[in-house]
N, C-alpha and C positions, 0 to 999 in steps of 0.2 A: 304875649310871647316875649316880649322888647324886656317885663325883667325877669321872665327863666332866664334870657339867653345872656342878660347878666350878668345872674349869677352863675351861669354855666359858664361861660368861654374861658378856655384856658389862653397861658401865657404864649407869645408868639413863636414859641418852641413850636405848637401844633403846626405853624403855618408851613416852616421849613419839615417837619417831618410830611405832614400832607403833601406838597412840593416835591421830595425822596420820593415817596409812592409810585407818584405819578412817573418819576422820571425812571424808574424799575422798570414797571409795565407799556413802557414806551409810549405812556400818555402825556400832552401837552399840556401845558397850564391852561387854564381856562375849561379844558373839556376838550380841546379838538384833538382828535386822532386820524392817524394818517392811514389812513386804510378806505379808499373809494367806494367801497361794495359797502360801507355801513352809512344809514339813516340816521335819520332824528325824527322827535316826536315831542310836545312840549308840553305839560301840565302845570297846573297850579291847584292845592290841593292843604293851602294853609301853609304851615311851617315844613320850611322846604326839607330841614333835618329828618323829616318823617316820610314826608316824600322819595326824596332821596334815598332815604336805608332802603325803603320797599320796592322801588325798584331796582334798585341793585342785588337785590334775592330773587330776580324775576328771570329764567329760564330765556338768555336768548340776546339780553342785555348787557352790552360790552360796557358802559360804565353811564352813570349820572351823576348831571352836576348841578347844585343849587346855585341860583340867580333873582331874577329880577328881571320879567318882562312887561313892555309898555314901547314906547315912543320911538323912534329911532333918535339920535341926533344929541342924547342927553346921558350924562355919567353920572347913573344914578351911587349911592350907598347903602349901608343897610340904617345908616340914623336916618336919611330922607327915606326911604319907602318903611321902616319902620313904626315912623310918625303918621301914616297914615292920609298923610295933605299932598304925598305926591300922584303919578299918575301908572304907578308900577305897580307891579302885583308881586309877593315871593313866589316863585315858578321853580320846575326846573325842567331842563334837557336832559333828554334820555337818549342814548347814543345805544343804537341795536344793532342785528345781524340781521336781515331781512328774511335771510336762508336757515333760521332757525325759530323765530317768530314774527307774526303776523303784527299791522297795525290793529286790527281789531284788536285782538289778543292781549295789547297791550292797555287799550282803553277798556277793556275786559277786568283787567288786572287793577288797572287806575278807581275803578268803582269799589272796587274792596280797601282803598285805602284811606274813603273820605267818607265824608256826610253828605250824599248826594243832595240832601234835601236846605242846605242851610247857603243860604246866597249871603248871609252878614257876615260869613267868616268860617273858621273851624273850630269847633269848640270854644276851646278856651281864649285862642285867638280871634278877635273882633275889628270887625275893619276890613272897609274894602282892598287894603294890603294883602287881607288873608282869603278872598275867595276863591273859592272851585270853576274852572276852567277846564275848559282842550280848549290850545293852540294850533289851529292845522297850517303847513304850507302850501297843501296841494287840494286841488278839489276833488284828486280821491280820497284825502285823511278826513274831509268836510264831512263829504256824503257817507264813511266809516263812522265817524263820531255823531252822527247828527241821526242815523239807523240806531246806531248801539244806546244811545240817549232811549233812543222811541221803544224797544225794546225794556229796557231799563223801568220804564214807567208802566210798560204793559205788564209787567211780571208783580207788579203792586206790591213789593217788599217793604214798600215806607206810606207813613199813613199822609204824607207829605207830596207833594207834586215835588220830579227833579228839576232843581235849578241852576243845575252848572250849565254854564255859558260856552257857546262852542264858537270862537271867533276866532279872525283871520290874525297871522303872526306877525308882530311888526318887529319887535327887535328881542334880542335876550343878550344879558347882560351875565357872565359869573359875578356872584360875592365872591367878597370877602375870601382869603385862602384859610382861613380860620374857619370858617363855615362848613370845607368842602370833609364828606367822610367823617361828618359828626358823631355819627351813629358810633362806627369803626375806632375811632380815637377816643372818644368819651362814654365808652359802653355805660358804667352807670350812673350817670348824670340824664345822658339822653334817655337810658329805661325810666330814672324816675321822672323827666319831662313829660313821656309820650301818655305816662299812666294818669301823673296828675292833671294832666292837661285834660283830662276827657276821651282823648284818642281812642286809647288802649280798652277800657272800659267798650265804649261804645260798639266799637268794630268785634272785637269780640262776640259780642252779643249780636250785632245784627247782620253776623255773616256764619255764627253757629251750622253745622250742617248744610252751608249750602255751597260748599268750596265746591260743590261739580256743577254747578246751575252757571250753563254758558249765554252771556249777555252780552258779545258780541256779534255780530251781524251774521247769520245762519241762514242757510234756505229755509223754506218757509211751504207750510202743508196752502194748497192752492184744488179751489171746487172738488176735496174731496180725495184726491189724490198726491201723489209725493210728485213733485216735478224736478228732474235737471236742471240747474241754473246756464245760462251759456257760459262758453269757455272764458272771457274775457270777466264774467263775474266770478266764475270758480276761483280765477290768479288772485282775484282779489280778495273774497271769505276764507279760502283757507291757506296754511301756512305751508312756506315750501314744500315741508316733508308731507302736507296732509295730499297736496299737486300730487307732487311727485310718486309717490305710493300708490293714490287713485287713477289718475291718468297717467303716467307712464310705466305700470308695474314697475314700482321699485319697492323697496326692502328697507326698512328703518332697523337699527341696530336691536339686538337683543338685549333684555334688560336693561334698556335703558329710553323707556315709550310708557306711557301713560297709562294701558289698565293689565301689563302681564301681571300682577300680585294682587290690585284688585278683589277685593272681598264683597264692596257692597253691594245691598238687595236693586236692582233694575235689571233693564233689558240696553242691545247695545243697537242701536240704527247705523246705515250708512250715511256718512259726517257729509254726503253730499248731496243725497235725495232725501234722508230721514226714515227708509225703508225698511220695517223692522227685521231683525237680522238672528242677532243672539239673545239669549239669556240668563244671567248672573247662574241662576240655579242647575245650568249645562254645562257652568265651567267646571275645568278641575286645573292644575297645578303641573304641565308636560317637562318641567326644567329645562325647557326649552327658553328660557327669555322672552315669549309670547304669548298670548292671552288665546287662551287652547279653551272647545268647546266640543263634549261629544254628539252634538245634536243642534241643528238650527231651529228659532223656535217658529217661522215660515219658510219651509222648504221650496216652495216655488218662489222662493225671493234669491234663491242662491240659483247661478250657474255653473257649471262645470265643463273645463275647457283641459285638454290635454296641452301640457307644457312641455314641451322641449330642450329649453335653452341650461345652459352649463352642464351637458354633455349626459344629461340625465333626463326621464319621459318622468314628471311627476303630473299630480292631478289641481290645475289652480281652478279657485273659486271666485269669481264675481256675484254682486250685484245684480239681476235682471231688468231692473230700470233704470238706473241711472248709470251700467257697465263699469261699475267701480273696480278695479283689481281689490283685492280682500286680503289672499295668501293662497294657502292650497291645502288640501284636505289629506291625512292619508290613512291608513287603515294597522295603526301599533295603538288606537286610542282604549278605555275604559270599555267596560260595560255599562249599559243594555247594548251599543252601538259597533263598539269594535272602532268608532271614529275618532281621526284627532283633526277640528280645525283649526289648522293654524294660521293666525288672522294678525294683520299688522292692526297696532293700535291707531297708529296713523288714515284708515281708514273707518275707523268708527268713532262715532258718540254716545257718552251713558248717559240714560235718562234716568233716575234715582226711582224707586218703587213709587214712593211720596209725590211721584211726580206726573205718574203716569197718566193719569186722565187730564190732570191740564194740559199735557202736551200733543193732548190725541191718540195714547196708545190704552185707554181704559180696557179693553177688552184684555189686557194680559196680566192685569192685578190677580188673576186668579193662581198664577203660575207662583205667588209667594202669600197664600193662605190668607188668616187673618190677622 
């Protein structure tokens, strides 16, 4: 990576323009921002310029910044951990919204941007400088990352055992201000790095069709049944809005949730018990901003509860075992039914057709032919 980067880095022009950016969006130097309610979360995942761009396109993520973790106590550079003989890794800090994504979620996201499988580096980048990590702070991001790994390896995507490293955080360092928003300021330089580097190619290919396959830490089918997780694990596996929608009837924004447009072939579980709910071939398109179905494909899975609140009697729909809030059902839907469920995305999961007997749900392959 030491000579893409080069021959890539521009004149120290970037540095003060990078600098401007930050100081627009009422970001600090280095990464801190002033705002208490947002996290951190740390990776290493090869060249941090790659890292960085990808989670910055990540749903939820106030900004990243590439660095240098290792030791406390020591002011590293990028010629000493480029060289390979110091004791840093290229990392970076990710700076989130809690209230809009989950830690899982993010090391969800981190798997799709590396080579799970290569502990000597990333690609094209060699050297223990360049290896695959999670940094956790806390011994919830531990036991998050150190699940989602297990996961990870039980879903057999790679012909390889994973070998990124889930260790505790000692220091992070920003580079270089030349470094930060690589991606952003040097669009094609960085496109032709990331392709010939191996990255581009690779990820590509070994994330083909599987952008819905979730490999962060989820309930789990148990002797045979779908079970509740307690409340203090739910805060944890799913993300504000997934809480918030499930356990306190709440309402995620329309048109702007995860399966209202939704086209693919599966069925949709509840995101808290895994209890089969809906399916793709029941949906139809209500221009409502919501993922509308005129039929559940287990109807003793749904309950029905009269609603009152906002001055209106509608009819909502739960979960029967795990008492999920859902949405609410009403009667302006299609035919055979006459039903429209209108269901937050935020309370469900899609299981891909392709997917459905590994996951447990074999018996509804039939509902999408041969």
């Amino acid at each position: 990576m030491k000579t893409f980067k080069l021959f890539a880095l521009s004149a120290m022009a970037l540095v003060f323009a990078a600098f401007f950016a930050r100081t627009l969006t009422g970001q600090q130097p280095g990464g801190q921002i002033m705002n208490k309610n947002l996290e951190n979360a740390y990776f290493a995942g090869g060249c941090f310029w790659c890292v960085e761009a990808d989670f910055e396109k990540t749903s939820g993520v106030v900004e990243a910044v590439s660095g240098y973790i290792g030791l406390a106590g020591e002011t590293p550079t990028y010629s000493m951990v480029s060289s390979g003989k110091s004791a840093f890794v290229e990392g970076v800090k990710v700076v989130y919204d809690p209230a809009l994504v989950s830690y899982g979620q993010l090391v969800d996201a981190f798997w799709r941007m590396v080579d799970p499988t290569d502990s000597g580096g990333q690609f094209a980048d060699r050297g223990p400088q360049y290896a695959p990590a999670i940094y956790y702070e806390t011994e919830g991001q531990k036991t998050i990352a150190l699940e989602a790994k297990r996961l990870l390896g039980q879903a057999k995507l790679f012909d390889q055992p994973v070998a990124v490293k889930v260790e505790k955080l000692q220091a992070f360092y920003p580079a270089e201000g030349y470094h930060q928003d690589y991606a952003r300021l040097n669009p094609l330089r960085y496109r032709l790095y990331r392709w010939n580097s191996g990255r581009g190619p690779f990820l590509e290919k070994a994330w083909k069709g599987k952008d819905s396959l979730l490999l962060a830490p989820a309930p789990e089918k148990r002797q045979g049944a779908w079970q509740k997780p307690a409340d203090e694990q739910l805060r944890r596996i799913l993300s504000p809005m997934q809480y918030q929608v499930t356990q306190k009837n709440g309402t995620e924004p329309p048109f702007n949730n995860a399966y209202w447009d939704s086209k693919e072939p599966g069925i949709f579980v509840d995101i808290v018990s895994g209890e089969p709910l809906f399916a793709s071939v029941h949906k139809f398109d209500s221009k409502t901003g919501w993922p509308s179905f005129f039929a559940p494909i287990e109807p003793d899975n749904i309950v029905e509860k009269q609603d009152r609140k906002l001055f209106m009697t509608r009819t909502e729909v739960r979960s029967r075992l795990a008492d999920s809030h859902l949405g609410h059902v009403f009667t302006d839907g299609p035919p055979p039914t006459g039903l429209r469920y209108c269901i937050n995305s935020a309370a469900l999961r899609f299981v891909p057709k392709d997917d459905l007997e590994k996951e447990g749900y074999a018996q509804y392959k039939g509902l999408f032919g041969k």
